[in-house]
TIRO-999756 format. One record per atom (N, C-alpha, C): residue number from 1; chain; residue in three letters; atom name; x, y, z. Coordinates in steps of 0.1 Angstrom, whole numbers, plus 5000, padded with zeros to 4 digits. Layout:
BEGIN
NUM A ala CA X Y Z
...
***
This chain:
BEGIN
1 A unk N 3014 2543 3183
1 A unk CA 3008 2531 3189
1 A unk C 3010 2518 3181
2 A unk N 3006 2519 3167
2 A unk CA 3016 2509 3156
2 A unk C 3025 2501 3157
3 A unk N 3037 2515 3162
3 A unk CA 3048 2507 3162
3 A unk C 3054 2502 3173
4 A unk N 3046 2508 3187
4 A unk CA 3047 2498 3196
4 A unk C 3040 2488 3196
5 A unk N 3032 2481 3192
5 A unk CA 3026 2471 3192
5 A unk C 3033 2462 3183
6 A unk N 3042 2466 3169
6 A unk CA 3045 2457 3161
6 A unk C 3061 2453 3170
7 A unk N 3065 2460 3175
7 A unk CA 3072 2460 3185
7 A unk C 3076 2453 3197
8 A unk N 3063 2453 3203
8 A unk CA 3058 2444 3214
8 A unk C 3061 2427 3207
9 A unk N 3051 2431 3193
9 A unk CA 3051 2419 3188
9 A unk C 3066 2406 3186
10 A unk N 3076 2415 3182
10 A unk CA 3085 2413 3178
10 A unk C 3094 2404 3189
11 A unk N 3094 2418 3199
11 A unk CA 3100 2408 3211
11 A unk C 3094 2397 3217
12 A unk N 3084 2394 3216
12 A unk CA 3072 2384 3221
12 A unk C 3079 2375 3212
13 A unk N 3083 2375 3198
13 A unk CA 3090 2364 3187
13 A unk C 3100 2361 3190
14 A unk N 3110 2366 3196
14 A unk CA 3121 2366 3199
14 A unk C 3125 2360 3212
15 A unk N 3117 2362 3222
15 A unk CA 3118 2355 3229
15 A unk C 3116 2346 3231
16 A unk N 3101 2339 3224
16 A unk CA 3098 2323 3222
16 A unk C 3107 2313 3211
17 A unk N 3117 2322 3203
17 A unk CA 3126 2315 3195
17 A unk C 3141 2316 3207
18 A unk N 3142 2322 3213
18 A unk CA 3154 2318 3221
18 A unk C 3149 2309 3234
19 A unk N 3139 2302 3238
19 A unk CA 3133 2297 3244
19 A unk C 3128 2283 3238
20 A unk N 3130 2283 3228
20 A unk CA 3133 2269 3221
20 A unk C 3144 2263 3226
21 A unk N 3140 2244 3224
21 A unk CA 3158 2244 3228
21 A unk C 3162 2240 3215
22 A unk N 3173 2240 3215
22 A unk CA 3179 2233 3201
22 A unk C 3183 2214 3200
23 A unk N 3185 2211 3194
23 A unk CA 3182 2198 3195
23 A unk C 3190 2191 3188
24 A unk N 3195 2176 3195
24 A unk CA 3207 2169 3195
24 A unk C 3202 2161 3184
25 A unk N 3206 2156 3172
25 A unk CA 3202 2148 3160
25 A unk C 3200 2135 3166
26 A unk N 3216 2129 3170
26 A unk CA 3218 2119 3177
26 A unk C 3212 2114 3191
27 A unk N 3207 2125 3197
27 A unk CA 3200 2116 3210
27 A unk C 3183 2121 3205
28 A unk N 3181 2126 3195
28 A unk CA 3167 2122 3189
28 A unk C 3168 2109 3182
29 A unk N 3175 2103 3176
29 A unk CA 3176 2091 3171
29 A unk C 3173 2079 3180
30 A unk N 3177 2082 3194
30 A unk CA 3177 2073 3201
30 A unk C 3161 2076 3208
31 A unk N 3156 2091 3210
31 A unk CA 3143 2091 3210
31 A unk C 3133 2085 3201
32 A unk N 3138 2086 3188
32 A unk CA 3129 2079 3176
32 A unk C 3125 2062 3177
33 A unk N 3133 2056 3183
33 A unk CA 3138 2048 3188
33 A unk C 3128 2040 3201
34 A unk N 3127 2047 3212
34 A unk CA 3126 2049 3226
34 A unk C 3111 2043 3225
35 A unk N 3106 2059 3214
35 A unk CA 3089 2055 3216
35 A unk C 3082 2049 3206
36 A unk N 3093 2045 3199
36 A unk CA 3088 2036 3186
36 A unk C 3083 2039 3175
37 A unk N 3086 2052 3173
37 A unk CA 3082 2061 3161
37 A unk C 3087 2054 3144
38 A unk N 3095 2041 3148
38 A unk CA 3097 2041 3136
38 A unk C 3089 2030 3132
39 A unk N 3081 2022 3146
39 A unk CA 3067 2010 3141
39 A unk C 3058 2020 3129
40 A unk N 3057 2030 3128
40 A unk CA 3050 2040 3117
40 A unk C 3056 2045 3110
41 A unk N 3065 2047 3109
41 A unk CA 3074 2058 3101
41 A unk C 3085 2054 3092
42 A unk N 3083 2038 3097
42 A unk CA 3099 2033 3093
42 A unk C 3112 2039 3096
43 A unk N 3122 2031 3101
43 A unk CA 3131 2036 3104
43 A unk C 3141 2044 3096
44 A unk N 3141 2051 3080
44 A unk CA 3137 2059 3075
44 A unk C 3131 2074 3071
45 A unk N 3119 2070 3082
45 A unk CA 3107 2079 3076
45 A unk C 3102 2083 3068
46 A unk N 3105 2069 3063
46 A unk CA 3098 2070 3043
46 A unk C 3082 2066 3048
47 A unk N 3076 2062 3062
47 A unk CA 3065 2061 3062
47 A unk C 3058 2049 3055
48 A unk N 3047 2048 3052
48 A unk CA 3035 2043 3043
48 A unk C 3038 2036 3034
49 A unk N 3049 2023 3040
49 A unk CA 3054 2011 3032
49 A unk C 3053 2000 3040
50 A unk N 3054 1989 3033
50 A unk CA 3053 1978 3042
50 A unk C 3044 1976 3056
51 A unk N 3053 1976 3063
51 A unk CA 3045 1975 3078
51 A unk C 3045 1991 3082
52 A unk N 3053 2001 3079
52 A unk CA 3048 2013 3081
52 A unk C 3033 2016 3078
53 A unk N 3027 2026 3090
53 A unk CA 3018 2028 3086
53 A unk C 3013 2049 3084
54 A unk N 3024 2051 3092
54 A unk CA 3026 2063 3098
54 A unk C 3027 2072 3082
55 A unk N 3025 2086 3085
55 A unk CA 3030 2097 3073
55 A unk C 3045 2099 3070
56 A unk N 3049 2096 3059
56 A unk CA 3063 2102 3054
56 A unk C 3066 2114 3058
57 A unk N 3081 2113 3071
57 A unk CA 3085 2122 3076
57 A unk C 3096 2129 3067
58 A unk N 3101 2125 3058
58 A unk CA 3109 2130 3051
58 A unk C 3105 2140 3046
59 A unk N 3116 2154 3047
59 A unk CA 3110 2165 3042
59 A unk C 3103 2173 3051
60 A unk N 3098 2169 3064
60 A unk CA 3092 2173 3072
60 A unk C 3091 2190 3074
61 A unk N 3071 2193 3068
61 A unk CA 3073 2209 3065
61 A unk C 3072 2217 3075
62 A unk N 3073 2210 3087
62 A unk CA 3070 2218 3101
62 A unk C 3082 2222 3108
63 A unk N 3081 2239 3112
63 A unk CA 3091 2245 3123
63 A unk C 3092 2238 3136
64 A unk N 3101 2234 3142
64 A unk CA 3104 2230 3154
64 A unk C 3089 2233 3165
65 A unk N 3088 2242 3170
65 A unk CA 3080 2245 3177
65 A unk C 3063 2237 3173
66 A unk N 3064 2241 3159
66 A unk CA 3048 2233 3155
66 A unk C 3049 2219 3153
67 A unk N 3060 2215 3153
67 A unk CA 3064 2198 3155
67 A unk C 3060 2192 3166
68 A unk N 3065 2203 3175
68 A unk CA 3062 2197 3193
68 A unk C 3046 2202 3199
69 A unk N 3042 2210 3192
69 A unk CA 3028 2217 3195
69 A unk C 3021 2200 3188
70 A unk N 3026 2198 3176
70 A unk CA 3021 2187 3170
70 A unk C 3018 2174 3180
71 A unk N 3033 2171 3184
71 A unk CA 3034 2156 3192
71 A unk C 3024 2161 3201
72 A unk N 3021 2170 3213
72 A unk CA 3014 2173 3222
72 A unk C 2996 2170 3221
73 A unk N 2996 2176 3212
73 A unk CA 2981 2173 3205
73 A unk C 2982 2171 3188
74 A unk N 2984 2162 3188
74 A unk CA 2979 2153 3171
74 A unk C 2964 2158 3164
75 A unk N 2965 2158 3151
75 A unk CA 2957 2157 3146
75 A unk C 2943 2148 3144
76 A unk N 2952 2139 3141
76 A unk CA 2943 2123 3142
76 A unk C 2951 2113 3154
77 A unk N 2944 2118 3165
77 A unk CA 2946 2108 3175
77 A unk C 2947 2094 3179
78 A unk N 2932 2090 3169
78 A unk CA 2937 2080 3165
78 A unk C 2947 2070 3158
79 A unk N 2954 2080 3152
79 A unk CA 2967 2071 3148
79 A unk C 2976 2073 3153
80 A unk N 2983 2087 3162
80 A unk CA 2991 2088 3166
80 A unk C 2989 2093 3184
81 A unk N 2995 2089 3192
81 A unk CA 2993 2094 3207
81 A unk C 2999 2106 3209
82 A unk N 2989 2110 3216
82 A unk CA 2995 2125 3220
82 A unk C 3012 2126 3231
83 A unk N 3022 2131 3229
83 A unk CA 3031 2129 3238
83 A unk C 3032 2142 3247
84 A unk N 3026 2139 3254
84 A unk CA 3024 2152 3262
84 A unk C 3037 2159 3273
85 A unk N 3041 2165 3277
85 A unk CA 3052 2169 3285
85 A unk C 3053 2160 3295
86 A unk N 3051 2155 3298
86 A unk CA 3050 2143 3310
86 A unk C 3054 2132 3305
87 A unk N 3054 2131 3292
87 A unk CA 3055 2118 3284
87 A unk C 3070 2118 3277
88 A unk N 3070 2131 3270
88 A unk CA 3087 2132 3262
88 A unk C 3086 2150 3259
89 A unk N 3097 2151 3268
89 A unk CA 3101 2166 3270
89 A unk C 3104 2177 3264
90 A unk N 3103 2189 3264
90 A unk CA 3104 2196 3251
90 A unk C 3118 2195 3243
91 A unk N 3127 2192 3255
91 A unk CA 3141 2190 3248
91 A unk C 3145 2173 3240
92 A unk N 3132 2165 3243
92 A unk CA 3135 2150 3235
92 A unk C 3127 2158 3221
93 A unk N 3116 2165 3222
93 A unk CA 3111 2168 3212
93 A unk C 3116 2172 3199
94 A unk N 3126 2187 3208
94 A unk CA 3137 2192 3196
94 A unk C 3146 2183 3192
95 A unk N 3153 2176 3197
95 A unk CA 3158 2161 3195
95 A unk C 3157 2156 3185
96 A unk N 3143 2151 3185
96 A unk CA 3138 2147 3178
96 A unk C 3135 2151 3165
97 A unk N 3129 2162 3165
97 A unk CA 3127 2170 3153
97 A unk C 3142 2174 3148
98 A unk N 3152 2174 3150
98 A unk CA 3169 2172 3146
98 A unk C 3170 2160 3141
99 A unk N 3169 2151 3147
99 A unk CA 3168 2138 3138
99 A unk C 3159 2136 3123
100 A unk N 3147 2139 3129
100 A unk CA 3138 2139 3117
100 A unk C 3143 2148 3102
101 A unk N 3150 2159 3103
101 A unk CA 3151 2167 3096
101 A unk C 3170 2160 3089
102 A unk N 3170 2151 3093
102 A unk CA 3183 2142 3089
102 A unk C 3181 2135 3079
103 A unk N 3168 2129 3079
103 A unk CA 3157 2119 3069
103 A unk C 3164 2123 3057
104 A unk N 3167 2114 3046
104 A unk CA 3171 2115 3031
104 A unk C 3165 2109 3023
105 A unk N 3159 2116 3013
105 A unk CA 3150 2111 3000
105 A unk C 3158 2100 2997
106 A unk N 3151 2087 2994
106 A unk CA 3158 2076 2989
106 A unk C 3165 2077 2978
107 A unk N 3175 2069 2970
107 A unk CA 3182 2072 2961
107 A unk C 3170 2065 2940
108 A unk N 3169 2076 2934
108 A unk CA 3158 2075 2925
108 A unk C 3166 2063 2917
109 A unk N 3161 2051 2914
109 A unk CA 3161 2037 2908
109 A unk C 3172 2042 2893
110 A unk N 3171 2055 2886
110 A unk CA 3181 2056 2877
110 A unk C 3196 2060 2879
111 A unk N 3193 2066 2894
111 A unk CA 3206 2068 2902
111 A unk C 3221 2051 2903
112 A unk N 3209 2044 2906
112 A unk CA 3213 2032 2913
112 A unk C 3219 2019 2901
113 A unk N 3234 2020 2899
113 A unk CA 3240 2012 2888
113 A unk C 3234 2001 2886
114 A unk N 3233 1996 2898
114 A unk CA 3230 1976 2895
114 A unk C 3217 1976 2891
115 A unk N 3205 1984 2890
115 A unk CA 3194 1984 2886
115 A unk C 3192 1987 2870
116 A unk N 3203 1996 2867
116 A unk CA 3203 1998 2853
116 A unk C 3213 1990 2844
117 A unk N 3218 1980 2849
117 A unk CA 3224 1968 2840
117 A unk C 3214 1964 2831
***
């Protein structure tokens, strides 16, 4: 009974990961874009600088799927709107989260020649 159930389980995994869609970097960029994610995020996603107000997406520790579970219902609503399927689709979502996962740690100030003159 065990091992049909862990079994059951497995295919249940399997199917929800081939039922993901996969996601274009470049027309997430243009979704990042679209809904203004980068009024918060900066167009970086270094976040929580300047006029950013949003969380640093860089690094981003979330699987696709809990990304889009995420956009759908937010944590703190009030900072962020929920984007519900009606709003930006599961495939702008993956998209999206492709792009996001593009984000690059800034370059560290000892890296950068003209600073160290």
């Amino acid at each position: 009974m065990r091992k049909i159930l862990l079994l059951t389980m497995f295919m249940v995994a399997v199917a929800a990961i081939a039922q993901t869609p996969t996601g274009d970097a470049q027309k997430g960029k243009d979704v990042y874009v679209k809904f203004g994610c980068y009024g918060c995020h900066d167009y970086s996603g270094a976040g929580g600088n300047g006029a950013a107000t949003g969380p640093r997406l860089i690094g981003l520790p979330m699987t696709q799927p809990a990304f889009i579970a995420f956009l759908r219902s937010p944590s703190r609503p009030q900072n962020m709107p929920p984007y519900t399927a009606k709003v930006m689709t599961d495939a702008q979502g993956a998209d999206l989260y492709a792009y996001i996962k593009t984000f690059q740690p800034p370059q560290a100030a000892k890296d950068i020649p003209l600073l160290n003159q």
